[in-house]
N, C-alpha and C positions, 0 to 999 in steps of 0.2 A: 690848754688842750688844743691839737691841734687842727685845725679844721678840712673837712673831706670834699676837695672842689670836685671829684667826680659825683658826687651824691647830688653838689647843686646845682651841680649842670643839668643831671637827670632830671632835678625838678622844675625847672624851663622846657625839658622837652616835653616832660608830660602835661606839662599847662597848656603847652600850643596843640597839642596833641586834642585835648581839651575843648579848646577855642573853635581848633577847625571842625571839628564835631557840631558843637553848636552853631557855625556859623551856615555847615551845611542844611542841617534840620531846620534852622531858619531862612536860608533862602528856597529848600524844596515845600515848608506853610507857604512860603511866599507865594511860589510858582504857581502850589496848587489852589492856593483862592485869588491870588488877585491875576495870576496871566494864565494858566488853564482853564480854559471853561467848560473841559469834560465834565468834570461832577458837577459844575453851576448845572449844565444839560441837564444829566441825570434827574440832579432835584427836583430841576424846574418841571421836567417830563411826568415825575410824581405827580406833581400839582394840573397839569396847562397839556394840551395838544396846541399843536400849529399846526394847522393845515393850509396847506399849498391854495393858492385859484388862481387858476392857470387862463390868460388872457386869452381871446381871440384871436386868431390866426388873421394878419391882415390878407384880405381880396383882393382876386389878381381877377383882372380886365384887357380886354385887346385894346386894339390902340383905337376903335371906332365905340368903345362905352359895352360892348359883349362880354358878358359874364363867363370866365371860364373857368376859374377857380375859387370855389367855396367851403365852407366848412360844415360838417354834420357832426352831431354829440356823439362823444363815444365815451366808455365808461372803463375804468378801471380800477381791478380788486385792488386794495390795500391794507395792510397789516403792521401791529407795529408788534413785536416778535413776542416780550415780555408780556404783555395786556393776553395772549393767545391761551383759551383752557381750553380743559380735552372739548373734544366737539365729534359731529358723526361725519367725521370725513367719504365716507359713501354718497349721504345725501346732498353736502357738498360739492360734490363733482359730478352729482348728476345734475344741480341746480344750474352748470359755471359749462356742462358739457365738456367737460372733461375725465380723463381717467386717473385711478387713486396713483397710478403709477409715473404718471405726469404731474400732478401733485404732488406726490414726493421730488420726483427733478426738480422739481421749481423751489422746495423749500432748499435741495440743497445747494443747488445754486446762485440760490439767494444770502445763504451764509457763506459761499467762497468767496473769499475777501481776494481772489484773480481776479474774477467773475464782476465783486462786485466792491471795491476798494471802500465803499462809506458806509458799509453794514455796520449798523449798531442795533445790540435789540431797543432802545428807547426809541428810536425812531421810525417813522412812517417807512416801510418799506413795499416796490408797485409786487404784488401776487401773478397776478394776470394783467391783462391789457385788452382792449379791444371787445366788450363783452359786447354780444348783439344785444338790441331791442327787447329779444325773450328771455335772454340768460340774465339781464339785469333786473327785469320785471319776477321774475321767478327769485333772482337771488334778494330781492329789497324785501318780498314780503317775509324771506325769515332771514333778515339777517340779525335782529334779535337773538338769535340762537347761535351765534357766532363771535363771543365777545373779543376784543381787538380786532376784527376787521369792520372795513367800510368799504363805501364806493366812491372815489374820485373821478368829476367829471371831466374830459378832455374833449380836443374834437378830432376827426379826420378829413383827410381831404377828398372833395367831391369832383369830379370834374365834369365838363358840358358839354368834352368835344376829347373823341378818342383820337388828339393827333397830339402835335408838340410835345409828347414826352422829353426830348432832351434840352427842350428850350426849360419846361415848369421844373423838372425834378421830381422829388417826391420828398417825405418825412420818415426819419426812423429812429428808432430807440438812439438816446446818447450810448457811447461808448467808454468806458474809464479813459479814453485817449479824452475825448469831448471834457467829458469833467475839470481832468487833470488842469487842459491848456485854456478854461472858461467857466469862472465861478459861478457861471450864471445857472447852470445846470446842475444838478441832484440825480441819482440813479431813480432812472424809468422818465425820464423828461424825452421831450424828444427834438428832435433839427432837422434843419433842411438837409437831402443828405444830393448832391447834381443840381443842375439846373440854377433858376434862379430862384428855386425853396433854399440851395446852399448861399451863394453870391450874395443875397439881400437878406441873408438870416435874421440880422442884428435889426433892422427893419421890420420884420414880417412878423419875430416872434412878441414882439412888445413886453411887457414889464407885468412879472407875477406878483400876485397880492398874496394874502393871506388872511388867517382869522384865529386869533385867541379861544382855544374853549378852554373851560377850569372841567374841572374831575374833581369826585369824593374821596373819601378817602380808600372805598374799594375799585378806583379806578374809573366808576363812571362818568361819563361827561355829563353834566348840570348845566351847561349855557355858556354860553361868551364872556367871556372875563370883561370888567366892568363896561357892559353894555357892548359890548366891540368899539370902544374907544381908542384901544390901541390897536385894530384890525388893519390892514390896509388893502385898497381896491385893486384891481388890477388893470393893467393899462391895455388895451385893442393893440395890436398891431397892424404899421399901417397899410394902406390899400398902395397894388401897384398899377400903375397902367403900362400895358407893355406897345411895342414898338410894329410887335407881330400885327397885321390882316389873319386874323384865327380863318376866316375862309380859304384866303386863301395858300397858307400853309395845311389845309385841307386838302383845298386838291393838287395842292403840287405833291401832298406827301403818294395820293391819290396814282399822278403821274409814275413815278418811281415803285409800286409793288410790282415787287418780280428783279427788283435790278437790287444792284450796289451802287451805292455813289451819295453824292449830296448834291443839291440846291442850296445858291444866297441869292435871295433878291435884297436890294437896298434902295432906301429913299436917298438918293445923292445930296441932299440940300442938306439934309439932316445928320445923315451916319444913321439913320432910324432903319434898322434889321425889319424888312416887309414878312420876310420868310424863311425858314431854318433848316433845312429839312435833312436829315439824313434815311438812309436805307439800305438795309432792313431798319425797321423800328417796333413799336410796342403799345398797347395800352396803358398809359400810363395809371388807371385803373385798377391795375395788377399788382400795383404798391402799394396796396393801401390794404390796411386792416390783418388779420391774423392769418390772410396765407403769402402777406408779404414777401415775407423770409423764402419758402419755397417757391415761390413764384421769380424771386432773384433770382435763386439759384440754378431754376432752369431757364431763364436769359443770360444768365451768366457761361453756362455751357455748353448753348446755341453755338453750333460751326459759322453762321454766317453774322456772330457777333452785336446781335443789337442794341446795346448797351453803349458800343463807342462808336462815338460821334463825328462823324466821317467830316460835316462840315467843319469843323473846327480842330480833330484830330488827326485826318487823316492826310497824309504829307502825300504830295502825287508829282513826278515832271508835268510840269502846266504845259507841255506844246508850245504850239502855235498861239495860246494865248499871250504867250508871253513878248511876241515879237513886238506888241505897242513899246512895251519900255525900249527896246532896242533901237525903236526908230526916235523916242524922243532925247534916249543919252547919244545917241551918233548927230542925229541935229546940235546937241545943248553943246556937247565936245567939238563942233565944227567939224565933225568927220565928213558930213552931208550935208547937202541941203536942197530943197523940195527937185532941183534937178540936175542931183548925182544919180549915174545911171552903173546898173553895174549888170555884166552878161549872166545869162544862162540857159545853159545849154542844156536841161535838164538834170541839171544841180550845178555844186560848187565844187570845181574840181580844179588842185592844187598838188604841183609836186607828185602824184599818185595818188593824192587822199580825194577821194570822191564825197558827196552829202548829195541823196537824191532829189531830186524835185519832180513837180508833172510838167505837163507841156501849156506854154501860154507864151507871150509876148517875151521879146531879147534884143536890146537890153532894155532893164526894168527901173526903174525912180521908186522913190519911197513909196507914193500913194496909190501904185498901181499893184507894189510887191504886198502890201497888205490887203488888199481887194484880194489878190491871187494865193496869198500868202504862201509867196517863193521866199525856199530856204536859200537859194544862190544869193539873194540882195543880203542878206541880215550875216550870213557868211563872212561874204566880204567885207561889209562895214566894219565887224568885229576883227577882222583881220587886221585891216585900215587902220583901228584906232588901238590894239594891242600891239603890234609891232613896232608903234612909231615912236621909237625909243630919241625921234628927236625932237618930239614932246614932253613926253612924260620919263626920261632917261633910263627906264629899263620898263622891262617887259614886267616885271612886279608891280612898278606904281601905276602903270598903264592899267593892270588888270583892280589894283584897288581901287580908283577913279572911279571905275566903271562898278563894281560892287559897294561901295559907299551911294552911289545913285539910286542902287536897286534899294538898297536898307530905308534910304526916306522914301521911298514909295509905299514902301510898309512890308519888303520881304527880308526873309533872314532872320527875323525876330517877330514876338509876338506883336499882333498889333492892340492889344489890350481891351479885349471883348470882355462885354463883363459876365462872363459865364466860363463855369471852372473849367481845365484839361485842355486849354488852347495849345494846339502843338505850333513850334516858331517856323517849320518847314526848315529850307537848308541854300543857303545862298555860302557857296565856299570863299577861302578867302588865299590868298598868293602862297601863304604858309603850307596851306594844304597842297598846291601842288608841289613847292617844294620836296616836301616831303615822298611825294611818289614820284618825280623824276629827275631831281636834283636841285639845287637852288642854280639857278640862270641856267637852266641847261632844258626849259620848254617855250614855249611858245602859242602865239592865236591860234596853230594849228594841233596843238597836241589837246586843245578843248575845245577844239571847234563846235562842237554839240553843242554846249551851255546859251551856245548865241542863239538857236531853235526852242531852249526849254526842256533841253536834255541832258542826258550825262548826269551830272552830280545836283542839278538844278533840283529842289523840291519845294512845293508852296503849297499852300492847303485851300479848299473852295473861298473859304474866304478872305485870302488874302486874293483872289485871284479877281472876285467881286469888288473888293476894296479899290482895286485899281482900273477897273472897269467905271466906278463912282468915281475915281479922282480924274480920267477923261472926259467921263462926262460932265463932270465940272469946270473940266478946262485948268487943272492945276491944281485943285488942293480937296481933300478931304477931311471927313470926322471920322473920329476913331469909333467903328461900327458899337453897335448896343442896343440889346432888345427890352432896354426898358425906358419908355417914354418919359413916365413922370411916377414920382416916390407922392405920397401923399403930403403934404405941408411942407416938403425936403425941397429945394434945389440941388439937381442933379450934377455931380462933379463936374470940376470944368474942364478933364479930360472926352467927357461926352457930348460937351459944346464949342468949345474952340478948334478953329480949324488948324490943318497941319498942312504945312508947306513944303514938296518935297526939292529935290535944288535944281531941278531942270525949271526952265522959265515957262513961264505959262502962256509965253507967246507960240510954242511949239507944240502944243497942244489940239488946236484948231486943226492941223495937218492929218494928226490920227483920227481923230474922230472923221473927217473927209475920207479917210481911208476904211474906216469902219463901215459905213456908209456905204462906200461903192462895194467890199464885202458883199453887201445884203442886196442892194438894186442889180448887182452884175457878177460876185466874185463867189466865192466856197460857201455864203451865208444865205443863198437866196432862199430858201427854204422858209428863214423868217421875215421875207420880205410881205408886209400887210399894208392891203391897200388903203385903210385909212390913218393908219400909223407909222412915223417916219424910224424904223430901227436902224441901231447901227451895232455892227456886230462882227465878231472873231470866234473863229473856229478852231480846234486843237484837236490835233488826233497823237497821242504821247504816246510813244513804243512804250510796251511794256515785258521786261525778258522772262515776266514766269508766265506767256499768255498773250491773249488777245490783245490787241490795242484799245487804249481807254478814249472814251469820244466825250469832249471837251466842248466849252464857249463859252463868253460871256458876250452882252451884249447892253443895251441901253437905250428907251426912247423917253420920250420924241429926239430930234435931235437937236434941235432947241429947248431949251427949259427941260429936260430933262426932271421924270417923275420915278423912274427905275431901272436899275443899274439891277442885272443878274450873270450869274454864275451859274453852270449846268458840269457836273464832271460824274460821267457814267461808268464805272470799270467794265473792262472788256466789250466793250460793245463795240471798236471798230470805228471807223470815220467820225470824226467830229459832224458831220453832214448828217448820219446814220440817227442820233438822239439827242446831244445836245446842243444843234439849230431845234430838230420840232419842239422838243421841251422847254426848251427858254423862253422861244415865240410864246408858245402856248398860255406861260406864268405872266411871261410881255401883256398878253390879248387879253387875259382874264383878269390882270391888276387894274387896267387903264380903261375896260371898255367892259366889266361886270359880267362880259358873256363869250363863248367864242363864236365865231360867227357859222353859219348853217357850211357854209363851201369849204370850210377847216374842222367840223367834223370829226373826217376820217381822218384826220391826222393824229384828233386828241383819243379817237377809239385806240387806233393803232400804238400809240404809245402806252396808254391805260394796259389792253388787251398783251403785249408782247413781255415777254418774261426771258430773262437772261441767266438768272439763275438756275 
């Protein structure tokens, strides 16, 4: 008989046919009990709640032991979707203060899995948030009458001083973004959202516990599963101490109502941020609890911007502040030295290209061009030391030279504050001019600005402080940071070790002598105090949509130095005009607790005057 090989082939096909069948059934048992543990959930959810307990918020302190940020209980609804029977949603929302019609928003945005990526009905899901002291006293005595919801305790944040908003931050609901990128959060948890609530998150929010309770079989909880054995506590989060004087980021914020701009005061020894201030600003206050959201949204819409952080954001041509680095890269490059003298004749004028000046002494030396702060001296040096192509072989490596100087001094790039939205400001580099006038085809004179602190130059208040500290130190600095000490933590060693920039630190002593004569004879006398030796520089930055912005930083004593500040005012006109009195002023009140009765009217007049 003779045999049908396509018959037996068929019956190999249909066997594996067979095989993968079963091989698939057994590895989707597999998936689903021993590597899924959706339905584990489910089960367990029959049987067990978990409930969240949510740590303490660690306590933030100024840097003298002032309480400035604390935490108060706050309450919020929760439900877990399944456990929910009918109930009298009326009396509900009049208990919770809320309307039926907000209640429905809520449940349905609670099941939009956009909205809310971890929705599951077995699980704890937040209702509300934020219930007051009466809504939760009203809602606890019937919530018997509510089966599957409860009340989870949380806290919010208190604060003791309406200033430093953009130093502290504030807390807000995580986002599915927060989840996604941090397992450590659950929908309705909350973070640090600015500030250093954001920066020290991982810090401040410390370590959630939880608690075992069993259920019957109609879903009620009967007590902790065996005894809370397998509960676990939850950990504090720790305390900060920050770096600020909370007073006096008071009244310098004090100083600045009515203006735009920022303050940095800095402890030069340290890197330790005395003061932070931007303006406009906010109660931070206003973040907190259930009119948050609206309260954002109209600082958010503000014309005059309160929300960004002018000290740390916002990029400005530094002036005349900027001419210390000029005199210490034309010293370090042998361009100068303390008695190269250069003319002017009421400015710098080359070939037809004019740079104005005022009127003072001719010809001028380093230490007298910075008392006077003549644009003709800083001119020429740059001229001096970008053209001398029989140094540096072209007019490119001349100009990178001189912007690799700027960059270790801490411009150009961030300088690594530990507080979020730092802008790097804008130090150009040979490429860029390139590009807008040819490669080898410009020269010292086609940017002669950038040597004053203009043109394409931008630095932000506190880079501008930053190197105000590193004169004051005579060479080197800490990378600035307003948080003093972490609780049990050693603080990175980018916030202790100092940074050396490559000019020598022999050159150094000549600025600050210059700063100095500045304030006893030069554009700065305005902060000259007679029991206080300051040394200071003044900046008055053109600015083309407007008024001139009025600039300084400054530093006493002048030995041992205790504070290095920055004052940059938009539109306010002369460096002399607000930021000499305002720097003095943060100068007198850090180092002497008071200002004195004969300086006054100074501190009235800057308080009292509004530019906005």
């Amino acid at each position: 008989m003779r045999k049908d090989y396509h018959l037996e082939r068929r019956k190999y096909v249909i066997g594996g046919f067979v095989v993968v069948i079963v091989l698939i059934y057994l590895f989707r048992l597999f998936n689903l009990q021993a590597l899924d543990s959706k339905y584990k959930e489910y089960a367990d959810s029959n049987a067990f709640l978990r409930k969240a307990i949510y740590p303490s918020r660690g306590i933030i302190y100024d840097r003298d032991g002032r309480l400035v940020v604390y935490n108060q209980p706050a309450y919020d609804v929760m439900m877990i979707p399944r456990d929910v029977k009918d109930f009298d949603t009326l009396d509900f929302c009049r208990s919770v203060n809320i309307t039926v019609e907000q209640l429905r928003k809520r449940f349905a945005d609670m099941k939009d899995r956009r909205l809310n990526p971890g929705y599951s009905s077995y699980t704890p899901q937040t209702l509300l948030t934020h219930l007051s002291a009466e809504d939760y006293g009203r809602l606890s005595e019937k919530l018997y009458r509510y089966p599957g919801f409860y009340i989870q305790k949380r806290i919010l944040r208190q604060y003791n001083y309406e200033c430093a908003a953009n130093v502290l931050g504030n807390i807000r609901e995580v986002s599915p973004a927060d989840i996604e990128r941090d397992d450590y959060y659950t929908s309705g948890d909350y973070t640090g959202d600015l500030g250093v609530e954001r920066s020290y998150e991982e810090y401040l929010r410390g370590e959630k516990g939880f608690e075992i309770l069993i259920r019957d079989a109609r879903g009620q909880i009967q007590g902790r599963y065996e005894d809370g054995a397998f509960d676990r506590n939850a950990v504090s989060g720790k305390n900060l101490k920050l770096s600020l004087n909370i007073e006096l980021q008071q009244y310098a914020e004090s100083l600045m109502v009515g203006k735009r701009g920022a303050i940095v005061a800095i402890e030069p020894s340290t890197g330790e941020i005395l003061c932070l201030v931007t303006s406009p600003t906010y109660n931070p206050s206003l973040l907190v609890g259930r009119q948050r959201s609206a309260n954002y949204n109209e600082l958010r819409k503000d014309p005059n911007l309160p929300l960004f952080d002018r000290a740390l954001m916002g990029s400005y041509p530094p002036g005349s502040t900027f001419k210390p680095t000029q005199g210490l890269i034309l010293q370090q490059e042998g361009i100068v030295t303390l008695g190269t003298a250069y003319p002017c004749s009421r400015g710098f004028i080359s070939g037809g290209l004019r740079v104005g000046c005022h009127g003072h002494g001719s010809p001028i030396a380093l230490k007298p061009a910075l008392q006077t702060s003549c644009n003709a001296y800083f001119c020429w040096g740059f001229k001096a030391m970008i053209d001398r192509k029989s140094k540096y072989g072209s007019v490119a490596n001349a100009f990178e030279t001189w912007k690799n100087h700027l960059v270790s001094m801490g411009y150009g790039y961030k300088l690594g504050v530990d507080l979020p939205g730092e802008s790097r400001g804008f130090i150009p580099n040979s490429k860029t001019y390139d590009k807008v006038y040819g490669e080898g085809r410009w020269s010292a004179k086609s940017i002669i600005s950038v040597s004053i602190g203009q043109g394409e130059i931008l630095a932000t208040p506190l880079q501008i402080a930053n190197l105000c500290a590193t004169v004051a130190n005579r060479g080197w600095f800490i990378t600035p940071h307003v948080v003093k000490e972490i609780q049990d933590t050693v603080l990175p060693g980018e916030y202790v070790n100092r940074r050396i920039p490559t000019v020598d630190q022999r050159y150094y002593e000549s600025i600050a002598e210059g700063m100095r004569m500045a304030v006893t004879g030069g554009t700065c006398k305005g902060a000259n105090l007679p029991d206080i030796e300051v040394c200071g520089k003044t900046g008055t930055a053109q600015n083309p949509h407007g008024r001139d912005h009025s600039a300084f930083m400054g530093f006493a004593p002048y030995h041992n130095p205790r504070i290095a500040v920055a004052v940059y005012v938009e539109n306010a006109g002369f460096g002399a005009a607000f930021g000499v009195p305002i720097g003095s002023l943060v100068i007198e009140k850090y180092l002497n607790g008071s200002i004195s009765p004969g300086r006054k009217h100074v501190e009235q007049r800057m308080i009292a005057t509004h530019i906005i």
